[in-house]
Structure formats: structure tokens, C-alpha cells
N, C-alpha and C positions, 0 to 999 in steps of 0.2 A: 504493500500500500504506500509506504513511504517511498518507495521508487518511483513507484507511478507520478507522487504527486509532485517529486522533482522533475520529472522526464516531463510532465505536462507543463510545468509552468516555466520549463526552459524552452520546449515548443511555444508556447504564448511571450517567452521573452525573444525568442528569434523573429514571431511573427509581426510584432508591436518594433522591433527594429526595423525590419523590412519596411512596415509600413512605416516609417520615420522617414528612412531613406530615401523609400519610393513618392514620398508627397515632396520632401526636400527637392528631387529631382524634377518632377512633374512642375514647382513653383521656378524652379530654376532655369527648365525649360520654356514656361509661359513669360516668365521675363524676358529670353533670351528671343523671343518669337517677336513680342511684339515692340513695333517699331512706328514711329511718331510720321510720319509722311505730307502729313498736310499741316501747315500751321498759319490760318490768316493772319497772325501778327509776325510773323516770321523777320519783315522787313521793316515793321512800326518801329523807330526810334524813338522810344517815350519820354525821352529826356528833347528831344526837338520839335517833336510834334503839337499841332494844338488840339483842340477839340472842339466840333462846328456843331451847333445840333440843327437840324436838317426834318423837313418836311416834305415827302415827294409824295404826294396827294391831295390837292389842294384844287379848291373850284369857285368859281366866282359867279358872278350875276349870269355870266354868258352862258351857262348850265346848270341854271337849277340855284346855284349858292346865293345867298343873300348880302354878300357884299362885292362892291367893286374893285376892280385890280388894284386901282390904287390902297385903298380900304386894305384889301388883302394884305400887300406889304406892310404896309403901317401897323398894321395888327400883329405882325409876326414879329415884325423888328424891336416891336414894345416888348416881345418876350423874349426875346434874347435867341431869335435864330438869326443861323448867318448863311445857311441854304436853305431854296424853297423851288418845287417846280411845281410850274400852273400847270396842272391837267384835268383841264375841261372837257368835257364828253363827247368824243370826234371831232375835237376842233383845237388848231392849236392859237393858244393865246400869244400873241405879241405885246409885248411893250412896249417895244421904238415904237410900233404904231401908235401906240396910248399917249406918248411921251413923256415915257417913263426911263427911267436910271435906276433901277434899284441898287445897284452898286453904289454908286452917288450918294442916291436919297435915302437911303435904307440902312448901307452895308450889307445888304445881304446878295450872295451872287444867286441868281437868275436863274435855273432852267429847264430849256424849252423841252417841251412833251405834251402828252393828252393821253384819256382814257378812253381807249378803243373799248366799245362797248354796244357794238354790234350783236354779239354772241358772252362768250363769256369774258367779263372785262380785264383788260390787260393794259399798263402803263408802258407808252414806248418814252424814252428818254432820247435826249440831245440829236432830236430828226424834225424837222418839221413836212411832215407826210399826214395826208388824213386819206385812210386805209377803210373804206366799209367793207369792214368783210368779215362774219360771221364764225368763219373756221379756224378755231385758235391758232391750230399747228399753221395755217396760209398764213396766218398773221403775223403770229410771231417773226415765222422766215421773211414777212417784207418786211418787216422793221429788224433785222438784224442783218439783212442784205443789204439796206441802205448806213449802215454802219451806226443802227441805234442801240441802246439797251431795252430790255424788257424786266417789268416783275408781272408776275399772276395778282391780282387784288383779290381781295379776302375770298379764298376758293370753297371758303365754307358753306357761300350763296349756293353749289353747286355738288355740293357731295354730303353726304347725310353717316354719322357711323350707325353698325351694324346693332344690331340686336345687343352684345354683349357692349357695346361703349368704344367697340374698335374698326381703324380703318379698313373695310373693304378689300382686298387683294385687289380686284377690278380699279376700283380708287385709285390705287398707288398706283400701282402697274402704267395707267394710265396715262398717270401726273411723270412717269419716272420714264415713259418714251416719251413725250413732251419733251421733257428737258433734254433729255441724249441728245435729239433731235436737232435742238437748238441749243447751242454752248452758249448762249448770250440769253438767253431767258436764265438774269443774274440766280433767281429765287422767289421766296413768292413773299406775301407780305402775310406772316405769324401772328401778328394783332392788326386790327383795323378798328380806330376811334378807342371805345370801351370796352372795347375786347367782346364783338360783338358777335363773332363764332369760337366762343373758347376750343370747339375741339380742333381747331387748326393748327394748336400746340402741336396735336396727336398728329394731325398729318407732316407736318415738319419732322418729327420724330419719325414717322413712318420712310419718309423718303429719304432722310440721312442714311436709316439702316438699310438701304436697297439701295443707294446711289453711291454714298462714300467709298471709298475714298478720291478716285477716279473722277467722279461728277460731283464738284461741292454746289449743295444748294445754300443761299446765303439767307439768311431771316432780315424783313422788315416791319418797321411799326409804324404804322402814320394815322393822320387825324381824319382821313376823308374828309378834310373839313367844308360844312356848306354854310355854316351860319358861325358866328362867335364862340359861342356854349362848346363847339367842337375841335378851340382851340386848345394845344397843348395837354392833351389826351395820349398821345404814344409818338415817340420820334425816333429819330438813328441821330447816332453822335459820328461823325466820322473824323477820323484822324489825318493829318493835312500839315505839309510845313508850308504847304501855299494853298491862299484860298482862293483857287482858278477851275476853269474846267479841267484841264488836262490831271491838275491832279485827283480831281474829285472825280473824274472816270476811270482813275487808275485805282483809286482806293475802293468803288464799287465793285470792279471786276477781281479785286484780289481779294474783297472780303473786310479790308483795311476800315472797319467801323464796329458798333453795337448797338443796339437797340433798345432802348424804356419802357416804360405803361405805366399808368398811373394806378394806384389800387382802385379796383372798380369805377374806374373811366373818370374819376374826379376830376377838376380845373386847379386853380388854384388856390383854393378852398381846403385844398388835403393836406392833412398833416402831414410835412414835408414831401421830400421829394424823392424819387427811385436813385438807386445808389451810380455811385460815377464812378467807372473801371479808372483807375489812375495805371496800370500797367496790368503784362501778363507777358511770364518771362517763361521758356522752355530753357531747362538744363538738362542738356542729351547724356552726360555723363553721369547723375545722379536719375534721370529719366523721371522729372516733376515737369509739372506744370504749374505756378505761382502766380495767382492772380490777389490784387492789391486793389482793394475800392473803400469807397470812404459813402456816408450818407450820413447827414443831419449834423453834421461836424464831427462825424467820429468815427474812424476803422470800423468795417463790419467784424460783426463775429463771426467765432467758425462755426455757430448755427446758421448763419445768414446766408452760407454761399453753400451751395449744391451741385454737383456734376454728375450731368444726365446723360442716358448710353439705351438705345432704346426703348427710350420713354419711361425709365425707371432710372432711381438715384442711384451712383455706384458707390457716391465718395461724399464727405460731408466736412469744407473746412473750405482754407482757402490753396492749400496745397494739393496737388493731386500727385500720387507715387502711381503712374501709369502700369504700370511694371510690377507693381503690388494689388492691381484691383482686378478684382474677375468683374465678367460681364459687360465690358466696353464693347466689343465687338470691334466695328466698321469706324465709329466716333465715338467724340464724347464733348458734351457744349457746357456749358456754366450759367446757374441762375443766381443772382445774388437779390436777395429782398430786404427790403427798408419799410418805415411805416408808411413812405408816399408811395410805393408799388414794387414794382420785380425790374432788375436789370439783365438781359440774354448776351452772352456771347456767343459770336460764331463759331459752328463747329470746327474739332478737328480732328482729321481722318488719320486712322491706323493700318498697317496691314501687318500679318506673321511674315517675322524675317523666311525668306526660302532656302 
């Protein structure tokens, strides 16, 4: 009997080794696999850059919105944006025509686009073309043939989730040749005003985990603004050591931004305001990701900030040890929330070393 119970509990101390060894390995290997590939701030110099907050959603008397262009600017410049683009509903608005300077008169740079809204609506950026045309995929490809950008506006008008709360295969699949399709359909816009289809979180999460790393889709937030009341409701801050076009389409197409919302669509009324990324540094040596933001005059905690990896939290702080977390998959983006709303980062994409 006493043999036995040695012989067994040396068999249970070999197998509790093994199993030591063999999870050691298995952690060692998953580190060893996974590799950082995509990093929209990869080239942000955060010690040179500034930070612009930015509206590209915006409509005036000329469709539907209750104020006029001038109005418009005047309205945004009081809040402290320094990009805005008018996009009016199949129609592109001018200002020279207006005689208008919003550079000038505003500070804020200018620009031109509209909301194709034929079918399902879509924002072309820096083209002045008006496109009736019904067929997203036709659409998209003539405003990025004539050398525009695109985003999808709030796609949530257009796609319903399923029985249990989740995105549709058809859905994504859908949204995910779209975009292959067109390398300049930048991404779609994540919140719209008060966050008026909340599940479009779920669909952004859905197409990162089917697109990434290869196809980054980039997240935006804007005000659709038509009247006052829907000022300064969700924006993108973009990062800029010049505030010009050339740089502001470089920072679109690289991702070079982040995005706001106010909690529950509030104005300025809300108990402060959504927190402000001050940097986000990758260290490939240690294999973190270190993001730093501040809200209400003070460092967030490391309850405030969360890193998401299909549509689930992987990591809870402001540090991420990539390399230490299961469940990232394809990406993984950044939430940080304040008591004035939530701040997003864009995602960034992983693949297993080969």
C-alpha cells in the first residue's frame, strides 16, 4: 500500500511537471507567434504633433439643417474645432461661392465633400462630384477613382442584429467585400450624433475581426449635425504638425486620429468631457502597448481604459503586454471613459509570426 501511494503521487508529480512545462511552452510559444503588424500611430510624433478636433458631417440650410454656412462655421469655431467638412445631401457646398474664408474667418480648415444619399449614404471627401447613384459598391468606386475618400454613415440605418444581439454573417461578409473592394472606403462612422445605433460598436468589432490585419477599417464619430442641439455630440481629434489638407489626408488614410462621444449624446451640459489620448507608444522589445490620457484634469485610471479584441475586453489598464493576453486574435483597439463619455482608439492589427 505504501508503495503504491508513492508510485502514484510520483506519477501525479511527473504529470503536474509536465503540465508546468507544457503550459510554460505553449505561453512561450503564443508570445513568440504573435507579432504587432499594424500600428496607426506608428509615425505620430506626440511630442510634435497637435490635436485638431474635427467634424466631417455636417449640413446646412441647403439640406434639410437649420443653419446657414456661415452660421455653421461660426458655430463650430465657438467650440473649439479647427476641421469641418460640409456635406450636404448630393450637393457639394462651396464657400468661395458664399464668400466665405473659413480659414480666415474661423480658423478652421474647410473641407469639401457631400453625402451621397441616393441609396445607402456614404460621405465622399476632398472631390467635388455629385454622383446619383444608388449602388454603394458604383459609388464608392467613383469617388475613389476620382481621387476622393469615403466613410459609410451610421450603417446601423441599414443592418439590424440577429436574434441573439449579434452581427449577421451576411452583414459583415457584406460590409467586408465592400471595403476589399475599395481600399479608400477609409471606414465607417462607429457613432453618429448620440450614438444613435449603438450596435454599430458590434459591427466595427465584427469587421476588424474579419478584415484585420491586411484591410484596416478606421472608426469615426460625428455630429450629423442639422440644427444647434447637435453640436458637439461625437468628433475625431486628428493628429497634424500642419493644419493643411495634404496633411489631414494623410492622417485619414493612415488612421493618424481618434474618436469621442459624449455620454448619452449630451452638449455641453455634461459633466465634463471624454478623455484626451495625450500619446500611445508601442515597445516591440518588451511587446506593450502604452496608452496615456488625461480627463477632467486628471490621469485616467487603470479602471478607465479597456482593450477590446472581438468585441470582448482582453486587458484592463493602461498598459497592454500583447504577448501576455489571450484572445486578441486579428486586433485589439482601446476604450478609455470619463464622466463626459468614452474615448476609441484605432485599431491595431496582429498576425502569428510564421
Amino acid at each position: 500500500m505504501v508503495r503504491w501511494y508513492f508510485a502514484h503521487m510520483l506519477v501525479r508529480k511527473q504529470w503536474w511537471c509536465a503540465a508546468l512545462v507544457l503550459g510554460a511552452s505553449v505561453t512561450a510559444v503564443f508570445a513568440a507567434e504573435m507579432r504587432l503588424v499594424l500600428n496607426p500611430y506608428e509615425d505620430v510624433d506626440w511630442e510634435k504633433v497637435t490635436q485638431h478636433k474635427a467634424n466631417l458631417h455636417t449640413h446646412t440650410v441647403a439640406s434639410g439643417g437649420k443653419l446657414f454656412l456661415h452660421q455653421v462655421f461660426a458655430e463650430y469655431a465657438r467650440r473649439g474645432y479647427e476641421i469641418l467638412a460640409i456635406t450636404d445631401h448630393d450637393l457639394c457646398t462651396q464657400w468661395e461661392k458664399a464668400g466665405l474664408d473659413p480659414v480666415k474667418e474661423f480658423g478652421i480648415l474647410p473641407v469639401m465633400g457631400q453625402e451621397y444619399s441616393k441609396g445607402q449614404h456614404v460621405n465622399g471627401f476632398f472631390l467635388n462630384r455629385e454622383v446619383p447613384m444608388r449602388d454603394t459598391a458604383a459609388l464608392a468606386r467613383e469617388i475613389t477613382t476620382h481621387g476622393g475618400f469615403a466613410v459609410i454613415n451610421h450603417p446601423g440605418r441599414y443592418w439590424k442584429p440577429d436574434v441573439s444581439g449579434a452581427v449577421p454573417p451576411e452583414t459583415r461578409d457584406e460590409y467586408v467585400k465592400l471595403l476589399d473592394e475599395n481600399p479608400l472606403i477609409l471606414g465607417i462612422e462607429v457613432v453618429n450624433r448620440n450614438n444613435r445605433s449603438p450596435h454599430d460598436v458590434a459591427l466595427w468589432d465584427a469587421l476588424l475581426g474579419a478584415a484585420m490585419p491586411a484591410r484596416p477599417v478606421w472608426g469615426f464619430a460625428n455630429d450629423d449635425m442639422h440644427e444647434r442641439k447637435h453640436i458637439g455630440q461625437a468628433w475625431n481629434i486628428f493628429l497634424l504638425e500642419t493644419l493643411d489638407e495634404v496633411a489631414l489626408r494623410h492622417a485619414m488614410l493612415k488612421g493618424h486620429f481618434y474618436f469621442s462621444a459624449r455620454e448619452n449624446g449630451h452638449g455641453k451640459e455634461a459633466a465634463g468631457d471624454p478623455p484626451v489620448i495625450q500619446s500611445i507608444v508601442h515597445d516591440p522589445a518588451a511587446q506593450t502597448i502604452t496608452l496615456s490620457a488625461a480627463a477632467d484634469g486628471a490621469v485616467v485610471g487603470a479602471k478607465q481604459c479597456r482593450w477590446i479584441a472581438e468585441g470582448q475586453t482582453v486587458c484592463e489598464g493602461p498598459v497592454l503586454a500583447y504577448s501576455r493576453v489571450r484572445g486578441i486574435g486579428r486586433y485589439v483597439r482601446a476604450e478609455v471613459k470619463g464622466k463626459g463619455g468614452t474615448t476609441f482608439s484605432n485599431p491595431f492589427g496582429f498576425r502569428l509570426a510564421e
